[in-house]
Legacy VTK file of the C-alpha trace (Angstrom):
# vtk DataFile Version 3.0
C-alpha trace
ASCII
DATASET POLYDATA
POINTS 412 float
-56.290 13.838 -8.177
-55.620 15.724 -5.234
-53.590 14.454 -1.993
-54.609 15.702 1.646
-51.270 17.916 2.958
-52.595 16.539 6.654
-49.710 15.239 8.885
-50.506 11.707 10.499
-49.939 12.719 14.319
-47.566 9.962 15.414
-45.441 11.811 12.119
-45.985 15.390 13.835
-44.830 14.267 16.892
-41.675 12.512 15.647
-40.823 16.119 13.402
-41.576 17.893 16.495
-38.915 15.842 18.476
-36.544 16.033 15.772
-37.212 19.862 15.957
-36.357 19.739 19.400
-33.316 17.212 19.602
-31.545 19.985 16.743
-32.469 23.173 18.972
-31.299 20.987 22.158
-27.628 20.791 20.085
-27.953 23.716 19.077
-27.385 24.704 22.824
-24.316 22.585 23.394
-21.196 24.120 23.096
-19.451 20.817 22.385
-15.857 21.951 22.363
-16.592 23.730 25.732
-18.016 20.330 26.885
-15.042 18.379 25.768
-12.825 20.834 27.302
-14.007 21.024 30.783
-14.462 17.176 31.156
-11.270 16.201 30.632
-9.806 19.196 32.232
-12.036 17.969 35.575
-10.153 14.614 34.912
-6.398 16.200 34.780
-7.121 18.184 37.724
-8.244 15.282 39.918
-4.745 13.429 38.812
-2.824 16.249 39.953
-5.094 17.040 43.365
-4.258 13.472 44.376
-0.565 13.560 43.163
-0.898 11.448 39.949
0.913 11.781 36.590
-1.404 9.927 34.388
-4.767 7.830 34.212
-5.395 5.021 31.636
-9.143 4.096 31.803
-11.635 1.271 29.967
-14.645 1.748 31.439
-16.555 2.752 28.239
-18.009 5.247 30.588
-14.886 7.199 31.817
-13.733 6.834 28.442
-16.420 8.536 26.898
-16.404 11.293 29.577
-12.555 11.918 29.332
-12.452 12.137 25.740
-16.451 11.895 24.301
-15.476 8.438 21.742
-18.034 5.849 21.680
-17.794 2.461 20.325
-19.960 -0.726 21.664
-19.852 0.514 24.780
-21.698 -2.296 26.133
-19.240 -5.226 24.756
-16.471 -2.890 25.999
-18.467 -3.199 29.402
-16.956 -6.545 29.819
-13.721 -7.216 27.207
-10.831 -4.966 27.619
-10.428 -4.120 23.594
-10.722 -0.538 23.990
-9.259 2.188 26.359
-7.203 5.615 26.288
-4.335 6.545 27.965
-4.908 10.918 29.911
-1.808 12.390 30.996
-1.450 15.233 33.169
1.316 16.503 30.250
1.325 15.225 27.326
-0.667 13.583 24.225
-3.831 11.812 24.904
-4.146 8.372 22.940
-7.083 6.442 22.576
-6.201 2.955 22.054
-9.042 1.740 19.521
-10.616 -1.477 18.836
-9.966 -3.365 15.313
-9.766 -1.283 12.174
-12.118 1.192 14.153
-9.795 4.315 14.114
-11.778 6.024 11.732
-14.988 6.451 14.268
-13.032 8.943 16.446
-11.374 11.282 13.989
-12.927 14.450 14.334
-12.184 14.529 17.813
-9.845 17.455 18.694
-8.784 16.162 22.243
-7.603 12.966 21.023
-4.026 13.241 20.142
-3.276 10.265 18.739
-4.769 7.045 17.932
-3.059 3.424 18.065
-4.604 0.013 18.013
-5.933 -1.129 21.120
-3.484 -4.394 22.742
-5.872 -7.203 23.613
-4.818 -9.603 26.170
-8.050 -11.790 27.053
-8.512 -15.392 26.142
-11.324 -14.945 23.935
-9.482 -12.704 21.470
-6.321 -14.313 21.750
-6.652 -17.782 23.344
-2.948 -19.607 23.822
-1.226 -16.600 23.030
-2.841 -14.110 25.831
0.529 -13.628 27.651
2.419 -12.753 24.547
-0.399 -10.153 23.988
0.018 -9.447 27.720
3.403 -8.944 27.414
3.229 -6.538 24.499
0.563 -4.610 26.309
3.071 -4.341 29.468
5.929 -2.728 26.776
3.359 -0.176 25.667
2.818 1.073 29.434
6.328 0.872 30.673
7.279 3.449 27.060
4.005 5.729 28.241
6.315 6.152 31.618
9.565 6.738 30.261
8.141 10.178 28.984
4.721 10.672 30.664
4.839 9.085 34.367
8.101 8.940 35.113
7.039 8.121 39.038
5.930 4.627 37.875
2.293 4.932 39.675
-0.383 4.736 37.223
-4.363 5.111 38.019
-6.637 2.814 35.992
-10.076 1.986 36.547
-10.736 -1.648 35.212
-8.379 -3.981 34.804
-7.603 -8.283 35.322
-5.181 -9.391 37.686
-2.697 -11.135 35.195
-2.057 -7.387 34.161
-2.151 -5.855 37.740
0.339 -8.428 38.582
2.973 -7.731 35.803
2.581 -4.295 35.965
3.509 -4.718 39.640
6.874 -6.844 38.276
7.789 -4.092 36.009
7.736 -1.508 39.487
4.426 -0.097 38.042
1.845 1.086 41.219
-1.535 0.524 40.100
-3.974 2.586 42.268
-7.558 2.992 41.184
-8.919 5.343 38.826
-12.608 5.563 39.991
-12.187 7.803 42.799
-10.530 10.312 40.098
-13.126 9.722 38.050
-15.937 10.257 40.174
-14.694 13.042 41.794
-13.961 15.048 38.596
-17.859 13.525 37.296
-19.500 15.399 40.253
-20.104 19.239 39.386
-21.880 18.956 35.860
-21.090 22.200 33.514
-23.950 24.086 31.853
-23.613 21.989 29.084
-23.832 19.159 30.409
-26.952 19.993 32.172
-28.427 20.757 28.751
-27.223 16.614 27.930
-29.008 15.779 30.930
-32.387 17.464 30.069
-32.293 15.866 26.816
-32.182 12.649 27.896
-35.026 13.266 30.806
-36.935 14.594 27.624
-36.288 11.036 26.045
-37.043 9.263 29.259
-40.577 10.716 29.761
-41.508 10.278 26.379
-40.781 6.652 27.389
-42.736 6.799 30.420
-46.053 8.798 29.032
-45.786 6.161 26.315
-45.681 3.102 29.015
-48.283 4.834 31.249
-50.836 5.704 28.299
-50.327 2.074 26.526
-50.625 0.187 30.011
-53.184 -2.627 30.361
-54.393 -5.686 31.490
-53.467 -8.283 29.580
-49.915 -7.133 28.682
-46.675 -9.051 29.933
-44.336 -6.758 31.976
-41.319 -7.623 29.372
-44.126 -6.089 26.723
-44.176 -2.771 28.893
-40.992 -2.541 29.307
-40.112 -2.271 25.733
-41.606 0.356 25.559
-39.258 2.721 27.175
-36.312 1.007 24.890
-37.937 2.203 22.132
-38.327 4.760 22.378
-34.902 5.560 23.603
-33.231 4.142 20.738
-35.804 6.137 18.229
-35.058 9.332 19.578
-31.104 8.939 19.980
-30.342 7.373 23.421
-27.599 4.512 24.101
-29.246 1.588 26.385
-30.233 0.841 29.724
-28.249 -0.071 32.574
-30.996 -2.543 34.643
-34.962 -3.931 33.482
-36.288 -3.480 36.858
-40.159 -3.304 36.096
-42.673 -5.624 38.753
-46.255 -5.699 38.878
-48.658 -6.993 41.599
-47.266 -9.380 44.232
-43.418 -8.937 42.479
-43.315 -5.241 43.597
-42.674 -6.913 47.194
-40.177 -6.829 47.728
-37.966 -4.625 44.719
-35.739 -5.309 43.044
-37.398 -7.646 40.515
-36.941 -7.133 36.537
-39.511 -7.449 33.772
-40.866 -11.055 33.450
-43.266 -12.798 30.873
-46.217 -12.024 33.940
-49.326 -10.921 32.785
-50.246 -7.445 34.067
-53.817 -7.720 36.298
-56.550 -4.877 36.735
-56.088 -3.041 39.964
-52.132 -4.143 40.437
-49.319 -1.564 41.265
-46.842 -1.963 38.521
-43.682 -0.280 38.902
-40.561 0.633 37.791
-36.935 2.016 37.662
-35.893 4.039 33.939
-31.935 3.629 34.757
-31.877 5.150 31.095
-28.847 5.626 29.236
-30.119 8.026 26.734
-29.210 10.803 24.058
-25.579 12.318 24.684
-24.437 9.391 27.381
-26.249 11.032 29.752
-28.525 9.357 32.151
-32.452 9.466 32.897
-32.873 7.764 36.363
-36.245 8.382 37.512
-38.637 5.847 38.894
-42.730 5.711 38.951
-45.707 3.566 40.054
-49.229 2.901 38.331
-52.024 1.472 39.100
-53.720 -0.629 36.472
-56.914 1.387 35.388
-55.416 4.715 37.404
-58.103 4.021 40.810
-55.537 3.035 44.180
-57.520 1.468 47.137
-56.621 2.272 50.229
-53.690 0.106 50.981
-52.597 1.346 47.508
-52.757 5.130 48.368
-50.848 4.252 51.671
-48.088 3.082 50.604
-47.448 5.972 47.409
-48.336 8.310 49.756
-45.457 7.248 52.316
-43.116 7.173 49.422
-44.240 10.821 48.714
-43.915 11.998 52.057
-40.603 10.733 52.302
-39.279 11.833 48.278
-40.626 15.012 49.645
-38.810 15.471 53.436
-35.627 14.362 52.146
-35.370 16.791 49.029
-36.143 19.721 51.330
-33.187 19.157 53.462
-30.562 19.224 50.623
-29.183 22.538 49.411
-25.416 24.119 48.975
-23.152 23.163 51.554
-25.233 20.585 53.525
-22.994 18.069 54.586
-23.808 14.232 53.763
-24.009 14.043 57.989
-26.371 16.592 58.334
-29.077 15.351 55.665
-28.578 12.033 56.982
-29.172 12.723 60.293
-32.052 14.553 59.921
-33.608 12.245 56.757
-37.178 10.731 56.549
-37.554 7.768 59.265
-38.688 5.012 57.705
-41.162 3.119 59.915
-40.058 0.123 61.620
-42.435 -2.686 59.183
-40.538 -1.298 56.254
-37.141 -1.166 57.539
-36.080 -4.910 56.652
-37.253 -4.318 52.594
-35.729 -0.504 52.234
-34.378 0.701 49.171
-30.158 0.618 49.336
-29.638 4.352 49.103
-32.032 7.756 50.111
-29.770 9.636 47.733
-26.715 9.215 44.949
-25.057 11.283 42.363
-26.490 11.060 38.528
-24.938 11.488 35.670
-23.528 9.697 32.353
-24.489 6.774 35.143
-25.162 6.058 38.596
-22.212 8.341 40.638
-20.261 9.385 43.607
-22.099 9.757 46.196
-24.102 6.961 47.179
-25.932 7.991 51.079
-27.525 5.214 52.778
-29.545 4.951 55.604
-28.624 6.003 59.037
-28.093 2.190 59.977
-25.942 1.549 57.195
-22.907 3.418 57.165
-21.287 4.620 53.903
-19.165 7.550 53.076
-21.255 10.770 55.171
-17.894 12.845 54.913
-19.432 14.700 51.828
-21.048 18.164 51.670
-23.698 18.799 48.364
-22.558 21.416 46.270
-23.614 23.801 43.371
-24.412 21.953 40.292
-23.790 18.774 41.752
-27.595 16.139 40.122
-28.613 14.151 41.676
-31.826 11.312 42.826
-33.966 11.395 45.954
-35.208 7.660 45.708
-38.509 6.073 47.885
-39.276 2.603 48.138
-42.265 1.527 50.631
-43.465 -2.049 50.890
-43.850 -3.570 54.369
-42.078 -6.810 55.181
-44.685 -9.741 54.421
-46.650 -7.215 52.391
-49.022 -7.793 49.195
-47.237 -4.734 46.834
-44.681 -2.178 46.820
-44.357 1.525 45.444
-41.059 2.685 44.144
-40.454 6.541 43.644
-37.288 8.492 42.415
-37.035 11.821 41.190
-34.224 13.188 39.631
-32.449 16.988 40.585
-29.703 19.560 40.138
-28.552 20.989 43.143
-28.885 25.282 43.719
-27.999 27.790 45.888
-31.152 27.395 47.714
-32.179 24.523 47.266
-33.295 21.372 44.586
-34.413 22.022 41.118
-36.319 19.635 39.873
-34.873 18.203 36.914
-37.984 15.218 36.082
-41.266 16.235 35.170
-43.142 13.447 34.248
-46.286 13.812 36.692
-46.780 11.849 39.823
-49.729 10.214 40.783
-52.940 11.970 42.082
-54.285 9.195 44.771
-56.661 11.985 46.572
LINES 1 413
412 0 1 2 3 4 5 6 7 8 9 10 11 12 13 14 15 16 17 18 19 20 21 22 23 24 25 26 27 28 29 30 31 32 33 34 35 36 37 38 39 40 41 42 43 44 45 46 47 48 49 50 51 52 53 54 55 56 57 58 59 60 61 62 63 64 65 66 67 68 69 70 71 72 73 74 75 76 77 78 79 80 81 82 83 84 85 86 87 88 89 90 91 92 93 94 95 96 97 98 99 100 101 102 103 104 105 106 107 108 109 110 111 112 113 114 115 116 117 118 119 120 121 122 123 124 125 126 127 128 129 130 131 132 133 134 135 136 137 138 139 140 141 142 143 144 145 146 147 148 149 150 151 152 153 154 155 156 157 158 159 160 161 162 163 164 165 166 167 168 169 170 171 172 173 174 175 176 177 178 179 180 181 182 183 184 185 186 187 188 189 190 191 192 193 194 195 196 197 198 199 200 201 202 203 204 205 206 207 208 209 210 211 212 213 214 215 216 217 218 219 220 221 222 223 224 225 226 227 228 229 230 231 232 233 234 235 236 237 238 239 240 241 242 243 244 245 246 247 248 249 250 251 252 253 254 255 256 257 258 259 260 261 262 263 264 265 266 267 268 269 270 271 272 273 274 275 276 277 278 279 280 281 282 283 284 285 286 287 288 289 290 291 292 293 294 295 296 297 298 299 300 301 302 303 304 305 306 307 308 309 310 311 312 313 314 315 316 317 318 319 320 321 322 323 324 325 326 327 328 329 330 331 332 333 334 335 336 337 338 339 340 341 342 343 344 345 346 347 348 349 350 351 352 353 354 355 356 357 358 359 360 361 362 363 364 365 366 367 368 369 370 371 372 373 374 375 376 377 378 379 380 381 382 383 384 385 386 387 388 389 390 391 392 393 394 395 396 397 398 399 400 401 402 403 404 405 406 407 408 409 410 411
């Protein structure tokens, strides 16, 4: 008996991504990734006169230091966090009987159980836990902050309040954070790519597989599967809307049924392969032909994707760009998207430029290797739909490379 050699094709494509993910780590110098992160992180503590950081957003903990574990649960229970000095050891504090998960990592000094103080892990005996925690901080500043003012990003006020008793400044540890996030290394561009890789898989996948019939929730998963399959982490919103809900945004995924002829749209807010993130957004029409109204208000959302990425370059200050962005016609004012522009990353980051109107921090100036997302939404106040653009960039000498490359819409 003989047995055909053929490869199925959904097989070849999943070897050929394999192929791909190795040669993408192949490119990584991890250790030179590791290094400069944290480096960026010491060197924002010492530009703004600060000894030591202790962070437990899962997200500054992973780019300080590169450990993961359940980021998501450590989203919203303090059971995990690390301790950065300017001088001295860095300690991740780990969750339960987890030490193990973070042993290869070079940067990490030491590692100690993690203190847990919340009532769901601890229940009538919080403060005792609290007060053990406080002990633990006050010996980190006998030998590593001796100036008793400590930056940390989340925290409850029971423990802002005791650490205040103790003469222990709290100031806050996201404006270190973002700051050091903001020029991305060569490596971590190569992170970045790999997840956009990951992310239009996702959205070729949702685009080819689209139909009438099909719930927006059923859509959706689409682009979490395939995240998960090929290595990515999970995703930060489920803002998908079809028809009627695409006016105005800001809807997520429901159990509607997907018509002929609607705009569906949608937002990838994609945590994927390294940490990194895949933020891009598109728009379909079910059955690929817009009518008029359709074409109107994609091509608006072009124009202005398109005028506001041509401003931005090296050295353009937040003013400037805003000043001279896309004007967004009077009818569509009311439903406009919250920002034109923010920083991308391992997440949504520093900065975040609103429209002229709005105020916001304009005392910036773009820079070298600085990504970020030129975002477009267009659907008039009292209107039937809504298109919702976002493309994703680093920023060059001369200009904005595109970094997403998943093909807009031809409505000619």
């Amino acid at each position: 008996m003989r047995f055909s050699r053929k490869i199925a094709p959904e097989i070849k494509s999943r070897q050929n991504f394999i192929t791909k993910k190795r040669l993408r780590e192949d490119e990584i110098n991890f250790d030179k990734l590791r290094i400069y992160r944290l480096d960026r992180v010491k060197k924002e503590l010492v530009k703004n006169n600060l000894e030591a950081c202790i962070l437990f957003d899962p997200v500054n903990v992973r780019y300080a230091l590169d450990t993961v574990n359940m980021s998501v649960y450590n989203m919203h229970n303090l059971t995990r966090y690390c301790f950065v000095p300017v001088n001295g050891p860095t300690i991740l504090y780990e969750y339960f009987n987890c030490e193990i998960l973070s042993k290869h990592l070079n940067l990490i000094d030491e590692i100690r159980p993690a203190i847990t103080w919340d009532y769901f892990s601890n229940g009538d005996q919080a403060n005792i836990q609290l007060s053990k925690w406080i002990n633990e901080v006050k010996d980190l500043s006998k030998n590593y902050f001796k100036s008793k003012k400590i930056a940390i990003d989340v925290l409850n006020g029971p423990a802002v309040a005791a650490l205040n008793k103790e003469g222990i400044e709290v100031v806050d540890a996201k404006l270190i954070l973002e700051q050091a996030r903001v020029i991305k290394s060569p490596d971590e561009l190569i992170c970045m790519k790999a997840a956009i890789e990951v992310a239009e898989k996702g959205v070729s996948k949702m685009r080819s597989e689209l139909k009438p019939g099909m719930t927006e929730d059923e859509l959706w998963s689409i682009l979490h599967k395939t995240n998960i399959e090929n290595g990515g982490e999970w995703i930060e919103c489920r803002i998908l809307s079809s028809g009627q809900r695409t006016n105005p945004w800001m809807q997520e995924s429901s159990n509607k049924v997907i018509q002929h002829g609607e705009i569906v749209a949608f937002d990838t807010d994609m945590v994927g392969p390294y940490g990194y993130c895949a933020d891009i957004s598109r728009a379909f029409v079910v059955g690929n032909k817009f009518n008029d109204s359709q074409k109107k208000l994609y091509g608006m959302a072009l124009d202005q994707i398109n005028h506001n990425s041509r401003l931005i370059k090296d050295g353009v200050s937040f003013k400037e760009f805003t000043e001279k962005s896309w004007v967004l016609p009077e009818d569509y004012y009311p439903n406009r998207y919250s920002v034109m522009v923010h920083g991308i990353g391992m997440c949504d980051e520093w900065p975040a430029i609103r429209y002229p109107n709005d105020g916001g921090d304009r005392s910036g100036t773009f820079f070298k290797n600085m990504t970020i997302t030129v975002e477009s939404y267009i659907g008039k106040v009292g209107g039937r739909e809504g298109v919702k653009l976002e493309q994703q960039y680093l920023v060059a000498e001369n200009g904005l490379e595109l970094m997403s490359h998943h093909p807009l819409e031809d409505i000619s």
